[in-house]
N, C-alpha and C positions, 0 to 999 in steps of 0.2 A: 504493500500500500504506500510506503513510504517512497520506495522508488518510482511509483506512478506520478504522484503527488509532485515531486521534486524534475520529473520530468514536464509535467504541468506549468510549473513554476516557470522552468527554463523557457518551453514556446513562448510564456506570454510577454514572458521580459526580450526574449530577441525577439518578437514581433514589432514590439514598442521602440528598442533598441536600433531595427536595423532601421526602419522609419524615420529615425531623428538622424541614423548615421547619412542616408540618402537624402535628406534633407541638409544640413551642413555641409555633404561636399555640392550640391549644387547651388548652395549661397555663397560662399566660403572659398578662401583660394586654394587650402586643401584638400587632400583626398582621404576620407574619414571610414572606417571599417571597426566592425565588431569582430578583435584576435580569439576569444574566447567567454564561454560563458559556465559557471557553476553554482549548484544549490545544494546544499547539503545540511543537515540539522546537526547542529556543531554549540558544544560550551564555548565560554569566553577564553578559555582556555586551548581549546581547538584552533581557533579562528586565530587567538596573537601567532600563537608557534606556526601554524601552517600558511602565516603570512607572507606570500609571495615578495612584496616590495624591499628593497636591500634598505638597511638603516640609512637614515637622512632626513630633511623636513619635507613638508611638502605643507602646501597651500590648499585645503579641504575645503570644500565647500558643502555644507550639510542643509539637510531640513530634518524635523523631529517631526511626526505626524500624532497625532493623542485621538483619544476616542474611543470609539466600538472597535474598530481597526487598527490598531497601533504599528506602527512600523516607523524606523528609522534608515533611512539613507546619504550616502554622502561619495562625493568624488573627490580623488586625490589626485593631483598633479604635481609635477616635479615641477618647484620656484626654477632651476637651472635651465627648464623648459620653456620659460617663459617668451624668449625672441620668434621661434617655431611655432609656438602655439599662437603668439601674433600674427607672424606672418601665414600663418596656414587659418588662423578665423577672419582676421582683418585683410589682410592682405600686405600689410607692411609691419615691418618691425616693431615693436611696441617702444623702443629707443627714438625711433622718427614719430610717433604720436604726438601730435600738439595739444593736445585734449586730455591725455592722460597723466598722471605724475603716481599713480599709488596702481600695484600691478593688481590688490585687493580686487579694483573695480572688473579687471578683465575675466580675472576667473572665476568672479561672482556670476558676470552674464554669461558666462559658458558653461559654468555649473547649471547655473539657472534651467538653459536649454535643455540640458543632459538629465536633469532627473526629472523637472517636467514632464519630458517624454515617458521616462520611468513610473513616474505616478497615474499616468496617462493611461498606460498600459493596464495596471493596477486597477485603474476606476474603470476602465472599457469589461474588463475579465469579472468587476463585480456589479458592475452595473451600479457605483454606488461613487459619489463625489466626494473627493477629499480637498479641504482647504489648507494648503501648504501656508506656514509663515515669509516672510519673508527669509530667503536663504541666508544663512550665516560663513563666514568665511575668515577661516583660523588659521595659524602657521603654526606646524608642530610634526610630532611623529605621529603616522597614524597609528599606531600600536597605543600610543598613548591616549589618544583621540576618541579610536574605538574603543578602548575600555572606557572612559568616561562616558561617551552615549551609551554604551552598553548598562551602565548601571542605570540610568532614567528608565530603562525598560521596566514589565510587570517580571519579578522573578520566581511566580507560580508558572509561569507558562513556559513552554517549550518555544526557541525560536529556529529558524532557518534564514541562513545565511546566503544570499544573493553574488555572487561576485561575476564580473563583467569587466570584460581588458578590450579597451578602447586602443585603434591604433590611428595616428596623424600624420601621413605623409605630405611632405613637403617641400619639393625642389626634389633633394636625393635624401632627404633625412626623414626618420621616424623616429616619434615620441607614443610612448602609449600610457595614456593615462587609465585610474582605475574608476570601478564603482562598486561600492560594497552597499546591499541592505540587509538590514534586521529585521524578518519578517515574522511578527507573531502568530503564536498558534491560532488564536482568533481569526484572523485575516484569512491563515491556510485556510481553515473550516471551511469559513465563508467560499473561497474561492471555491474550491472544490464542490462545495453545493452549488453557487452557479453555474459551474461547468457541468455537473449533470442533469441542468434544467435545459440546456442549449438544445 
């Protein structure tokens, strides 16, 4: 059941996923693709140790969702990433920007895009609307990061963990950013009942 479940999960998030990735590269001066996708029902403890990203900061962009539904999500990007990732969403540097002075704002609106889509995905599969806050956007370790969302969760309930590896080519260069969510057992439920009413 679990394995079905978690396969479930996976369609609906790269359904949502490849959608915003085809959308970005046709606004965008990059060329934007989903590397990979996984779900699996994981402790806090699973999820730091089996953390893909090598130590370093990274520039997260998060939203925290509360309610009948709870889920937490968030994308990390590498700060060193930053010239690429301008030049592959804007089309210039983020050094030539005249408009810009705080990289905060760039990978706020590109967070923003990115789990959008993600939530997107989420409210289509439940038929059910969620209102995001406004996104937040921290410099840190994600290991560190994630464990602090991770405690706002409910900790009676089981969660599954979302992970998605975003890649940005650009010129000859690729960056691949991440996105991690914390999906509660609540949410699973739910989905899983909408999808057998389809």
């Amino acid at each position: 059941m679990e394995t079905n479940t978690n396969r479930m999960l996976e369609e609906i998030i790269a359904a949502g996923m490849g959608r915003c990735m085809d959308k970005l590269s046709r606004s965008s001066a990059g060329k934007w693709s989903m590397a990979g996708i996984s779900v699996f029902r994981r402790s806090l403890d699973e999820v730091l140790s089996g953390h893909a990203a090598p130590p370093g900061a990274r520039a997260v962009v998060y939203f925290e969702i509360s309610g009948e539904y709870p889920f937490t999500s968030l994308v990390a990007f590498r700060s060193e990433d930053l010239e690429i990732i301008s030049r592959g969403f804007l089309g210039i540097p983020f050094s030539k920007l005249p408009t810009l002075n705080q990289p905060e704002l760039l990978f706020s609106e590109l967070g923003n895009i990115i789990l959008n889509a993600f939530i997107g995905a989420l409210s289509n599969a439940l038929r059910h609307s969620f209102l995001p806050p406004a996104p937040k956007c921290v410099l840190g370790e994600p290991q560190y990061l994630l464990e602090a969302l991770w405690m706002t969760l409910d900790p009676k309930q089981l969660h599954n963990v979302a992970t998605v590896t975003l890649d940005l080519r650009c010129d000859s260069v690729v960056t691949r950013i991440e996105v991690i969510a914390v999906i509660s057992e609540s949410l699973e439920r739910a989905l899983v009942a909408a999808e057998k009413t389809r």
